[in-house]
Every structure is written in C-alpha cells, then in structure tokens.
C-alpha positions in Angstrom: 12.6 12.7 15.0 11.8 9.1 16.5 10.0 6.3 15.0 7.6 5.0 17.4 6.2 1.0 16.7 2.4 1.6 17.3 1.2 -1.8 16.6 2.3 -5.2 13.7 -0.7 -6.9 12.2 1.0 -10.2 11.0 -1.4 -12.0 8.7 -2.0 -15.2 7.7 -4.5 -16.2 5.1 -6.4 -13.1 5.9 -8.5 -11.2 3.3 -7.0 -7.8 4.8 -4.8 -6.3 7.3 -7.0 -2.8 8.4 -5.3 -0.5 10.6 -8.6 1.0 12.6 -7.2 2.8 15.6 -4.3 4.4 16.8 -4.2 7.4 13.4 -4.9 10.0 15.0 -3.5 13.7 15.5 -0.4 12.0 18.0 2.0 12.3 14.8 1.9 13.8 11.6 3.5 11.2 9.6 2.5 7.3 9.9 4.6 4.9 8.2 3.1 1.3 7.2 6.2 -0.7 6.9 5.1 -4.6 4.9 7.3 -7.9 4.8 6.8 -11.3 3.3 3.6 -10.1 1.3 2.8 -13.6 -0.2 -1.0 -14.0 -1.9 -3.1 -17.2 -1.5 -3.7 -17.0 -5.0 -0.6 -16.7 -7.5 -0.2 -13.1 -10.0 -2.5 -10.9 -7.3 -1.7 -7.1 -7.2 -1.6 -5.2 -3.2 -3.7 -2.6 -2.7 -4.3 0.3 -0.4 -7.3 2.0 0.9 -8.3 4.6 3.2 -11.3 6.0 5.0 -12.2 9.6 6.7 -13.3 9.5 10.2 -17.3 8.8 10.6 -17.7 7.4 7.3 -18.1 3.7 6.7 -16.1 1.2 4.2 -12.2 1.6 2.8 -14.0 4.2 -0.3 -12.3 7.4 -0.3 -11.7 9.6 -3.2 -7.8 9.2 -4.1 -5.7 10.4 -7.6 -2.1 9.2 -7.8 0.3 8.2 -10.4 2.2 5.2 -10.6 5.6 4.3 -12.8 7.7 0.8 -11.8 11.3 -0.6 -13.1 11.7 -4.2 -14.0 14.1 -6.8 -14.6 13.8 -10.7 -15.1 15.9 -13.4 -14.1 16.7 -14.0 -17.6 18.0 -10.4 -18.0 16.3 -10.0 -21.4 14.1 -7.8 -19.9 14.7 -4.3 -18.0 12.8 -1.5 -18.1 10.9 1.9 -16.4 8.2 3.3 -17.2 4.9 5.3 -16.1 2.2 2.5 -15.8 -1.2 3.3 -17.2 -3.9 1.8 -15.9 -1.8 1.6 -12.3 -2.8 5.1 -11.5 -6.6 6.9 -10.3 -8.2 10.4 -11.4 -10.6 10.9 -8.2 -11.2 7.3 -7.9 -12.7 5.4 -5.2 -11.1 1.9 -5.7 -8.6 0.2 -3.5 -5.0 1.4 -5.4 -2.6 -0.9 -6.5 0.9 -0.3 -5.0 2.4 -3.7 -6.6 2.5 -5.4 -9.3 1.1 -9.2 -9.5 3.0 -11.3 -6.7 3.6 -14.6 -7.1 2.2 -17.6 -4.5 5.3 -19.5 -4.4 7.8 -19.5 -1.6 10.6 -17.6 -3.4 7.6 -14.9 -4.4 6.8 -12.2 -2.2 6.4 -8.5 -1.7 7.8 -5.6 0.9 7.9 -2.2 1.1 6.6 0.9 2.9 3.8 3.6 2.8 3.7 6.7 4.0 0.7 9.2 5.2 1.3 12.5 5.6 -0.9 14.7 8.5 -4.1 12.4 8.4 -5.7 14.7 11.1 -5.3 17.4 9.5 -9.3 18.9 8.7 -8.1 21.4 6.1 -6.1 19.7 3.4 -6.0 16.5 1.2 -4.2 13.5 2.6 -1.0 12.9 0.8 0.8 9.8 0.9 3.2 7.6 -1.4 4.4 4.2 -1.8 7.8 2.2 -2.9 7.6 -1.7 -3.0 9.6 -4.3 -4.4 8.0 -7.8 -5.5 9.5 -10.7 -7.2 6.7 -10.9 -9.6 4.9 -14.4 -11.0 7.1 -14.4 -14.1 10.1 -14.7 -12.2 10.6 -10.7 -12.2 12.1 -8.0 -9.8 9.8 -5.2 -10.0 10.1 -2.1 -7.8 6.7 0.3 -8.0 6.2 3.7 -7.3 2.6 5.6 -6.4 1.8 8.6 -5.2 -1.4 10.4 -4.8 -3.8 12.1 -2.3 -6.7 11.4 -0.5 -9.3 13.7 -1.8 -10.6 14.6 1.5 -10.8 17.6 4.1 -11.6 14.9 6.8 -9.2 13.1 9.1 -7.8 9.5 8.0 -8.2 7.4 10.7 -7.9 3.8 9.3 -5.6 2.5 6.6 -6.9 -1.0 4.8 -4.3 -3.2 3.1 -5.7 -6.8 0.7 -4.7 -8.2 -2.5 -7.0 -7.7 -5.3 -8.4 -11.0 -4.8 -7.8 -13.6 -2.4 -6.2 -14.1 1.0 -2.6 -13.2 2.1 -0.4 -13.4 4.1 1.7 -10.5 5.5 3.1 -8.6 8.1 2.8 -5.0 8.1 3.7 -2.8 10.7 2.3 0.6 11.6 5.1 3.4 13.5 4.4 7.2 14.4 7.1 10.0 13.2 6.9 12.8 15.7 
C-alpha cells in the first residue's frame, strides 16, 4: 500500500492547523503525521477534533480512552497508567492527544493520528493516536487515545489546536490506498 503526501500545514503562531479538503472517499485510511508541536503558551495539552460533512464547527460526538507512560529526567519518576479525565463518553469537546507541552526550545511534541474510512456513511469513524512530548516538568511522556467518531456521516475535515493559545507545528496529512 502507498503513502501518498496530500498536503503539510506548517504553523506558526497559529490558533489551529484544520485540514478542510482533500478527506474524502480517495483512501480509506488518512494519516496526520505532527513535528515540532511547540505551544505559545508553556504546560498546554494538543487536541483533536473532527466534523461530518455539511455540518458547521470541529463538534462531533467522540468516546475514546486514553492511558500514557512517563519518565523524568531525574529518573525518580516512571510510570503507565490509564489517564482519567484524558478520555470522552459521547463527548463533543476537542480530545486531548498529549499531555501539557512545554514552550521552551527543548519542549515539543510529535506524533501521528490515524482515521480510519471517514467516507464511509454507515459506520462510526474510528481513529487513534500515539504522541510523544517532553512535558513542562522536564518529562518524557508518550500518550495513547483511541476512540470513535459517533457519526454515520462522512469526516471531511480534521482540526488540530492546543487547549489554549497559539502553536506552532507542522503536521502533515498522507492518503493509504
């Protein structure tokens, strides 16, 4: 199967990186692919939200569950664990898919997130993410979501932004097919 590069939204300060064209029924797997995720603002989580063809705003119905594994610079701490509070039951919110990043230079985030079959008219939207940040508190911190949009609809645009602030970022969007 070949990875095709639709399109790269590189970001800087923005207040989101939204993917509006281009999902469509062309591939049944999308893969958003994000480097350098550095907030304006330090100890900001990145989120993820999606909306259904002909509807208006990033508000979609979504339930996922989310777990991470941690370990600080100091190595006194190590962990992983299922995060509550870092998961939705049928919410509409924008879903974290990091934990808080730090602002400074040596702080950033990357990782990937993949949509399976957005055209699809039938069936829910499922989709996961891995990241890894080097978190505020001088932390490496890998997180794990995966969920489903809630909707029979097709997916056609994909909206990335910290939970508050700007950022910047570049985040690439390829078609599996």
């Amino acid at each position: 199967m070949a990875m095709d590069l639709i399109t790269t939204d590189a970001s800087s300060n923005a207040a989101s990186s939204d993917f509006t064209s281009s999902i469509d029924s062309t591939y049944k797997l999308y893969i958003f692919k994000f480097y350098d995720v550095n907030p304006a603002t330090d100890d900001v989580k990145f989120s993820v939200q999606f909306n259904v063809a002909g509807q208006s705003g990033f508000n979609e119905t979504i339930t996922t569950t989310a777990f991470r594994a941690i370990h600080n610079e100091a190595d006194s701490e190590a962990a992983l664990a299922y995060q509550t509070g870092g998961d939705q039951a049928q919410g509409t919110a924008y879903q974290i898919i990091t934990d808080s990043i730090g602002s400074g230079g040596d702080e950033s985030g990357a990782g990937e997130l993949f949509l399976f079959n957005p055209s699809n008219t039938t069936y829910v939207k499922h989709f996961y993410s891995t990241t890894t940040i080097l978190q505020a508190d001088d932390s490496a911190r890998q997180y794990f979501i995966a969920g489903y949009v809630n909707a029979t609809g097709a997916v056609d645009e994909v909206s990335f932004k910290m939970a508050s602030g700007n950022m910047d970022a570049v985040i690439k969007m390829y078609g599996v097919g």
